[in-house]
C-alpha positions as CSV (number, residue, x, y, z in Angstrom):
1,X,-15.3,-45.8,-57.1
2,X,-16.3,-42.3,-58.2
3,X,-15.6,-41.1,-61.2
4,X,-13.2,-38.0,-61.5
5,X,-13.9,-35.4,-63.7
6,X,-10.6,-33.3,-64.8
7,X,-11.3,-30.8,-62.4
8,X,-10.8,-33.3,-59.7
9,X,-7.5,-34.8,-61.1
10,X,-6.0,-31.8,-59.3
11,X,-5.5,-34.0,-56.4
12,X,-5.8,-37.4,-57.6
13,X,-4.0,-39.0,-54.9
14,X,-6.3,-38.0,-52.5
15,X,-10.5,-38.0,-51.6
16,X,-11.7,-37.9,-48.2
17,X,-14.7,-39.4,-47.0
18,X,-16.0,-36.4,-45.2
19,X,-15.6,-32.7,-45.1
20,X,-15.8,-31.2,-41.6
21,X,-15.7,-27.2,-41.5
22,X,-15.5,-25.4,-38.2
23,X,-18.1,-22.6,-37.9
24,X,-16.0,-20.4,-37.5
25,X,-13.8,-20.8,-40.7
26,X,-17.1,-21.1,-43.4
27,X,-16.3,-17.8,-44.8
28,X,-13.5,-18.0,-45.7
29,X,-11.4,-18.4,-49.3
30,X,-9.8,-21.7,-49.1
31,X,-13.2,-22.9,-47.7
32,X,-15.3,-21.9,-50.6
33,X,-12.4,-23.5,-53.0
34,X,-12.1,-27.1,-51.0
35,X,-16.1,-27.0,-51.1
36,X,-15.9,-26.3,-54.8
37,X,-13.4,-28.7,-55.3
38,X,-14.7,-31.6,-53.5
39,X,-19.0,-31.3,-54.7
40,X,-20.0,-34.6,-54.3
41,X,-18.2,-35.5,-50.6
42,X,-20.7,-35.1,-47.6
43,X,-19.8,-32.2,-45.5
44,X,-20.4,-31.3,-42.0
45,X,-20.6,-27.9,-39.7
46,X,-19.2,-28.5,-36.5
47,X,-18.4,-26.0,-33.5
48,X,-16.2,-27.6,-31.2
49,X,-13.7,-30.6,-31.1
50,X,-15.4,-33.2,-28.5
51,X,-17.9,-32.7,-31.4
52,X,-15.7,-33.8,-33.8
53,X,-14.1,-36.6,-32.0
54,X,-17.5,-38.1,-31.2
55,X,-18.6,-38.7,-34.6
56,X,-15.6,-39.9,-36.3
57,X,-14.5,-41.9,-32.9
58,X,-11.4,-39.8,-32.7
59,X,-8.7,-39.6,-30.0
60,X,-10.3,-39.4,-26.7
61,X,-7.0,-38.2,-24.5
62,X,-8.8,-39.7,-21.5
63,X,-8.2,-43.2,-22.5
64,X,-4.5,-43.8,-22.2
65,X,-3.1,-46.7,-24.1
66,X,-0.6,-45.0,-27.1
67,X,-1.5,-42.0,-26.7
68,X,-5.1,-42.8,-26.5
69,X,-4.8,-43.2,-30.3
70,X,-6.0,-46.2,-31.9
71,X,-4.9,-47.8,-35.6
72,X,-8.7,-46.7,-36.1
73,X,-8.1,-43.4,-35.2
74,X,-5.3,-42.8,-37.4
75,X,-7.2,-44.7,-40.6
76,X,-9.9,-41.8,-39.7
77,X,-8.3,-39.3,-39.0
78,X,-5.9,-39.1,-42.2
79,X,-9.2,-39.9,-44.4
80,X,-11.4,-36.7,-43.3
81,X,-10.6,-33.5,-44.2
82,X,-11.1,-30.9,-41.1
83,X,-10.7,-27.1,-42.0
84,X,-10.2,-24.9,-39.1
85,X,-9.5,-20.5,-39.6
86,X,-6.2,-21.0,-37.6
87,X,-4.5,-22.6,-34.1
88,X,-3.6,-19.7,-31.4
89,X,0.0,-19.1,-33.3
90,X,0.2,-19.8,-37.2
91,X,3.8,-18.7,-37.0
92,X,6.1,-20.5,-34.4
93,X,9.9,-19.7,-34.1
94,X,11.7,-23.1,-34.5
95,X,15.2,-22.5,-32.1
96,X,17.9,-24.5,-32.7
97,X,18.6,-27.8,-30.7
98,X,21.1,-27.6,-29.0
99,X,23.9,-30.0,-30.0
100,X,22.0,-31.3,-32.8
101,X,21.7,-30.0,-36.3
102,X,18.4,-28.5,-37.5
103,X,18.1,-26.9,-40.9
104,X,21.2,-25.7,-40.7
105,X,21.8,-24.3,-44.1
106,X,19.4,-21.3,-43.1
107,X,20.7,-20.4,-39.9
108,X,23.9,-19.2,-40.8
109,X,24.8,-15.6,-39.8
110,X,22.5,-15.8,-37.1
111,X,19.5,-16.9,-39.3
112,X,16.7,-18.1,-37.8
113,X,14.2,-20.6,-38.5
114,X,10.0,-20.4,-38.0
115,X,8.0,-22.6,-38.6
116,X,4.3,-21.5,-41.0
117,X,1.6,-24.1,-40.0
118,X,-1.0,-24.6,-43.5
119,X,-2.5,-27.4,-41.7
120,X,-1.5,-30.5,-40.0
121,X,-1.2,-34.4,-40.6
122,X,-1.0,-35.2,-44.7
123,X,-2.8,-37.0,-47.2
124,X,0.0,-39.3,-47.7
125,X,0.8,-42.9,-45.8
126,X,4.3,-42.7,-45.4
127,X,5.3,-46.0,-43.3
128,X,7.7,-43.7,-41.0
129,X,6.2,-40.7,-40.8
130,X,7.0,-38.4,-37.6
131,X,3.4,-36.6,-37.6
132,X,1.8,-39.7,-36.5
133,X,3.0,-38.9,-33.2
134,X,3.4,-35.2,-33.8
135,X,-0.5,-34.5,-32.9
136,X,-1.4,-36.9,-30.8
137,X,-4.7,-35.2,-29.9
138,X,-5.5,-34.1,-33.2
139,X,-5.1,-37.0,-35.8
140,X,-6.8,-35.3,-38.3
141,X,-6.0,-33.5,-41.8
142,X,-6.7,-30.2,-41.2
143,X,-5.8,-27.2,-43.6
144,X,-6.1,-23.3,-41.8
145,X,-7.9,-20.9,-44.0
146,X,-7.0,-17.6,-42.4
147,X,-4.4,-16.0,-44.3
148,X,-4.9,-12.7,-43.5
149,X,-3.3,-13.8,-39.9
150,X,-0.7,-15.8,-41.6
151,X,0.9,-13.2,-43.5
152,X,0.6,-10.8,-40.7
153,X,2.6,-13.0,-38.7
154,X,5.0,-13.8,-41.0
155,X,5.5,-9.7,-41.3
156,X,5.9,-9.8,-37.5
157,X,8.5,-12.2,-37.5
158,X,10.9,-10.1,-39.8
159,X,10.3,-7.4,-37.8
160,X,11.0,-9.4,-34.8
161,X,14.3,-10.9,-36.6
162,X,16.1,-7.2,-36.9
163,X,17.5,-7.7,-40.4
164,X,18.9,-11.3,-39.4
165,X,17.7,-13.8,-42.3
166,X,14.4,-16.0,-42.0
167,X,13.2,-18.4,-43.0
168,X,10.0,-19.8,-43.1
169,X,9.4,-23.3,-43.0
170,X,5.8,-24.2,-44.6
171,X,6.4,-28.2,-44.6
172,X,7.2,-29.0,-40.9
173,X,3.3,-30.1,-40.1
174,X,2.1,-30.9,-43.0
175,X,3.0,-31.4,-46.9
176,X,3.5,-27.8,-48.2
177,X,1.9,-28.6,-51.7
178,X,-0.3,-31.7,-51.6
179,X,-3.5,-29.9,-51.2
180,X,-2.1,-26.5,-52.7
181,X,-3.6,-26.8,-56.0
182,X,-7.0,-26.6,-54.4
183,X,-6.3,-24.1,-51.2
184,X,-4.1,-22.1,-53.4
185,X,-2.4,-20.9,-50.0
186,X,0.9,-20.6,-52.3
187,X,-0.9,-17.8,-54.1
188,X,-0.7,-16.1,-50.9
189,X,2.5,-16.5,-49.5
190,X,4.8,-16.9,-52.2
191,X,4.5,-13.0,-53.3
192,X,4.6,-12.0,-50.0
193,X,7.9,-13.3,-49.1
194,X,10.1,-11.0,-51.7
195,X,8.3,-8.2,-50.0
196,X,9.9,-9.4,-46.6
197,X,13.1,-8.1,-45.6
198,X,16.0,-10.6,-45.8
199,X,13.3,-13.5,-45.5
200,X,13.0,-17.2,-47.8
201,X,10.5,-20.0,-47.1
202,X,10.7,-23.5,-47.5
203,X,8.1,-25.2,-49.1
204,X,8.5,-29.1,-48.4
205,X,7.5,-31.9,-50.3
206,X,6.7,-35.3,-51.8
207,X,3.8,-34.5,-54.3
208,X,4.1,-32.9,-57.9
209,X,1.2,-30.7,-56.6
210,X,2.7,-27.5,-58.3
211,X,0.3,-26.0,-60.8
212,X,-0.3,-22.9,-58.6
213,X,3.3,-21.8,-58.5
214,X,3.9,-21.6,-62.2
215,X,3.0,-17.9,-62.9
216,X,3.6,-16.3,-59.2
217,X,6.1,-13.5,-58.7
218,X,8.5,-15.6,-56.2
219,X,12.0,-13.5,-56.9
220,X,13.8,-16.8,-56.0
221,X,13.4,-16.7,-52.3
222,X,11.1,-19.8,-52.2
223,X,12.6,-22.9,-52.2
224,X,10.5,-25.7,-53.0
225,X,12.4,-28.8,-51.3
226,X,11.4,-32.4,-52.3
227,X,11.7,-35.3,-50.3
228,X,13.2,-38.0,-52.4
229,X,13.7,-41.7,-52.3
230,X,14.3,-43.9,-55.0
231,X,11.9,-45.9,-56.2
232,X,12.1,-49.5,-54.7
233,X,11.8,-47.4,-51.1
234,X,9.2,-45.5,-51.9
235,X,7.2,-48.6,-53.0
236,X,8.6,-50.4,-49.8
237,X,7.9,-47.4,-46.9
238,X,5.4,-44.7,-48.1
239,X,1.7,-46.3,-49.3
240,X,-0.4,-47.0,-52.0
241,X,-0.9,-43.4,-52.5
242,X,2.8,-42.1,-52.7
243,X,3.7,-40.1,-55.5
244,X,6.7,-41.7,-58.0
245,X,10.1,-40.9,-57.7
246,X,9.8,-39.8,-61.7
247,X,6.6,-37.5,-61.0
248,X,8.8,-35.6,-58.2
249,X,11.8,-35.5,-60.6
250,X,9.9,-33.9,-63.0
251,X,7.6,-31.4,-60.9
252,X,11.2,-30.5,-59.5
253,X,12.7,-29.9,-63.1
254,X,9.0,-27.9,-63.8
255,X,9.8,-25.4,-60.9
256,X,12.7,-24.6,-62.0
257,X,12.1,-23.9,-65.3
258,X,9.7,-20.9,-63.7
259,X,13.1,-20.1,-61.9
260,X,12.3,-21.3,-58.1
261,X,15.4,-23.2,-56.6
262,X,15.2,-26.2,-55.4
263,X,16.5,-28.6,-52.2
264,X,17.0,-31.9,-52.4
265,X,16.0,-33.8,-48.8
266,X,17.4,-37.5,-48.9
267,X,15.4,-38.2,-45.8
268,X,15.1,-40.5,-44.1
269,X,17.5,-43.0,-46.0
270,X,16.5,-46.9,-45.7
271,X,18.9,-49.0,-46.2
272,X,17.0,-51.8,-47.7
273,X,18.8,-54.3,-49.9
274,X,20.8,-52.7,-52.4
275,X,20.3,-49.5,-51.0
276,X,24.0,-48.3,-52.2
277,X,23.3,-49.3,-56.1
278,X,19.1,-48.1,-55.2
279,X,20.2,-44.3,-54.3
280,X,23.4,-43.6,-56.1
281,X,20.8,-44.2,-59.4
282,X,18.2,-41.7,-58.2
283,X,20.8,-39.2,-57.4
284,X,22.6,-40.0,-61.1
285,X,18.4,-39.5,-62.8
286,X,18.6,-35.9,-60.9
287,X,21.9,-34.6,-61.7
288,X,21.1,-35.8,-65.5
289,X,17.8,-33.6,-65.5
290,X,17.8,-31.1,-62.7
291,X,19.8,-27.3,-63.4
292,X,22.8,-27.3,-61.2
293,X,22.5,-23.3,-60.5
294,X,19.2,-23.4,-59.0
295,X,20.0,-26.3,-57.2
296,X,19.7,-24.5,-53.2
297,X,21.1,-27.2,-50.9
298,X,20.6,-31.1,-50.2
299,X,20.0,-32.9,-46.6
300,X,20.6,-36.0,-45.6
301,X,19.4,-38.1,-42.8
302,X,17.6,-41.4,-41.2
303,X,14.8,-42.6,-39.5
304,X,14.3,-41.5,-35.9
305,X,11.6,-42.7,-33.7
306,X,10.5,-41.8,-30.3
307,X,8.6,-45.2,-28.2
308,X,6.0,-44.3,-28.3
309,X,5.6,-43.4,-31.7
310,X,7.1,-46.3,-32.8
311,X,4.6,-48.1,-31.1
312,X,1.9,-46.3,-33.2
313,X,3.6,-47.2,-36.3
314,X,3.8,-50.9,-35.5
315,X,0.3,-51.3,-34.9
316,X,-0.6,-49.2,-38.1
317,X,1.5,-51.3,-40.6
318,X,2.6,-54.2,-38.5
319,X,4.4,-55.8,-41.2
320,X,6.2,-53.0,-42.8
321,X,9.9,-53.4,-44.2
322,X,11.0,-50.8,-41.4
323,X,10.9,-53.6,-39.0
324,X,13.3,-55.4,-39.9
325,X,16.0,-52.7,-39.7
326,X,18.5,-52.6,-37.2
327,X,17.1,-49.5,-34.7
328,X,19.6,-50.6,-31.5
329,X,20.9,-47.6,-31.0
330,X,18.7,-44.6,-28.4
331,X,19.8,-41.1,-30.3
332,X,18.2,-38.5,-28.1
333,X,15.4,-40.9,-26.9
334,X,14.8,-41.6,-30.4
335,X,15.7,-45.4,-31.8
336,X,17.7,-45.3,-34.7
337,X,20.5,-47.2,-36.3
338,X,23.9,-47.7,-34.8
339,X,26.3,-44.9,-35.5
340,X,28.2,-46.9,-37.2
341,X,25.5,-48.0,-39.9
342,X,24.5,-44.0,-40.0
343,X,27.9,-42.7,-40.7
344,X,28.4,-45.4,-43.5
345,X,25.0,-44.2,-45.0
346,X,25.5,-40.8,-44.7
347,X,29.0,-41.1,-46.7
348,X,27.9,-42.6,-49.0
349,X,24.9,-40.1,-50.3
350,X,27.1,-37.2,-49.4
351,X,29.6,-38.1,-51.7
352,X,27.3,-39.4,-54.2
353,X,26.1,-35.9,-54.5
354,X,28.9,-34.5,-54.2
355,X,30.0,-36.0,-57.4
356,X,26.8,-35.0,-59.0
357,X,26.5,-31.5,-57.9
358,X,30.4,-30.0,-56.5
359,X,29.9,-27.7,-53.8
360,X,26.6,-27.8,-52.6
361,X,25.7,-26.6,-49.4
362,X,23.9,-29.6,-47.2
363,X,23.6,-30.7,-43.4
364,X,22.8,-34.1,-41.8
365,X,19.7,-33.7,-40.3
366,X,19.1,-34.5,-36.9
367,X,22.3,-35.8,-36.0
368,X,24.5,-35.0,-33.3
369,X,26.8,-31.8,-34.3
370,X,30.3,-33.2,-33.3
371,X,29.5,-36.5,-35.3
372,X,28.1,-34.5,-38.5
373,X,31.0,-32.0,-38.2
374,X,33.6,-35.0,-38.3
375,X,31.9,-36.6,-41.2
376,X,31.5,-33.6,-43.4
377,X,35.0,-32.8,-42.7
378,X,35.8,-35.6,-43.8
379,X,34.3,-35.4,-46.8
380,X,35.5,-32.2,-47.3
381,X,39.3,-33.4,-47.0
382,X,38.3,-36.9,-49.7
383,X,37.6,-34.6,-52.4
């Protein structure tokens, strides 16, 4: 194995086998930093995508089967790193679903929601994880470079909004931070958003990858969300190269200490064995070390999986705990657990928090609205 300099422990979770640059995004920043970064990984100019597929035997859309994507393909793809200048629309407005809650901390008094692509697919293995079937046709982790176009966007979008409140949501395609202490695309955005009128952004997580935000002017309106499991699941569901429940504890209790709130996404939950005694601990470390007041909102949900991508995720890690969870029940085409099971788990974090932190605004992700309205209501009236 190659030996890592301090430079390189930026990222230590992560080296791919390959660098792949298109042409058209050389120039740029971010390119010149990953390059940097990453000296002794071969790297390859390439101009177009059949090109790409072709030498690292990536999807081929032609070939049916799950979505043409092999357990190959997704080994591959998640172990190059691709950097491309942008996709046709950096900035994408994310509507809510209709009957079905979405983020809905931020979309109160008309807010609305847009997503900020930094790249797609992540470094990590996470066991469940939705982007395996997100980009079917493009398996790879790619970072965009151009964020000249991102910001401008992002301006656009406010301007679009007319004074309602945005947000931007930098962790729906890929991990916000995992690659941020090389890219530095934090260093970009963060300052812009306090500039932005009526506007947050959401950077989402599961790495400690936070060195670049320590000394940037944020005036509050970031909020760097973690997704957190306690330990025994994150050993169970998310790979060899996960980051600890303690590193993400602490990274969270760093970033607030340079004043950015912080969310709290319990999601997905797995109810493994023990699962009760397993989460109500975690939740007890965080209300022990984390500041209360800059604690933003917490989220709460469980795993959801389309066929076909569950499919994928069976052939990738065939003998994963996941498997053995009760998934019965079709939620919006998705297989999930029965509502039953869902409601008992969703109690019982909601009012495990609540106990930790009174008052805090959440939302159950994902779920129906009539069923998350009823529980939280619930909740509500038990306190």
């Amino acid at each position: 194995m190659e030996k890592r300099s301090k430079k390189q422990e930026l990222i230590p979770h992560f080296t791919p086998t390959r660098i792949y640059c298109h042409e058209a995004a050389k120039d740029f920043p971010v390119t010149n930093r990953i390059n940097k970064y990453w000296t002794n990984v071969e790297k390859s100019v390439y101009s177009s995508k059949s090109e790409l597929d072709e030498i690292e035997f990536l999807p081929n859309t032609g070939s049916g089967g799950l979505f043409g994507v092999a357990k190959h393909n997704h080994n591959a793809g998640r172990s190059i790193l691709v950097i491309k200048k942008d996709p046709s629309q950096i900035v994408v407005q994310e509507p809510a679903r209709e009957g079905v809650v979405s983020m809905n901390v931020y979309r109160e008094n008309n807010g609305q929601v847009f997503d900020v692509k930094l790249g797609s697919n992540c470094s990590f293995r996470c066991h469940y994880c939705y982007l395996y079937g997100a980009h079917p046709k493009n398996v790879e982790l790619s970072v965009y470079v151009n964020t000249n176009l991102m910001k401008a966007q992002m301006r656009q979008a406010v301007i679009n909004a007319k004074s309602k409140p945005v947000l931007f949501n930098a962790g729906e395609h890929t991990d916000s931070l995992a690659l941020d202490p090389v890219t530095r695309l934090t260093s970009e955005l963060v300052p812009l958003i306090p500039s932005l009128d009526n506007a947050k952004m959401e950077l989402r997580t599961k790495s400690d990858g936070i060195s670049n935000l320590e000394k940037l002017k944020h005036g509050g309106q970031t909020i760097v969300a973690w997704s957190i499991a306690p330990q025994a699941v994150i050993d169970l569901t998310e790979g060899e190269n996960a980051i600890s429940f303690q590193r993400r504890l602490d990274a969270m209790v760093r970033v607030q200490k340079w004043g950015y709130p912080v969310a709290i996404k319990i999601d997905p939950i797995v109810p493994i064995n023990n699962w009760k005694s397993e989460y109500s601990q975690a939740i007890k470390e965080m209300k022990t070390k984390l500041n209360p007041k800059l604690v933003h909102h917490f989220a709460v949900g469980v795993i959801r999986m389309g066929g076909k991508l569950k499919k994928i995720i069976d052939a990738i890690y065939p003998d994963m705990i996941l498997n053995k969870l009760d998934y019965s029940e079709s939620h919006h085409g998705k297989a999930t657990h029965p509502l039953g099971m869902r409601e008992q788990i969703y109690k019982h974090i909601i009012e495990q928090m609540n106990d930790a932190i009174p008052n805090l605004k959440y939302y159950i992700s994902m779920e129906d609205e009539l069923v998350a309205e009823g529980i939280m209501k619930e909740m509500k009236e038990s306190r």
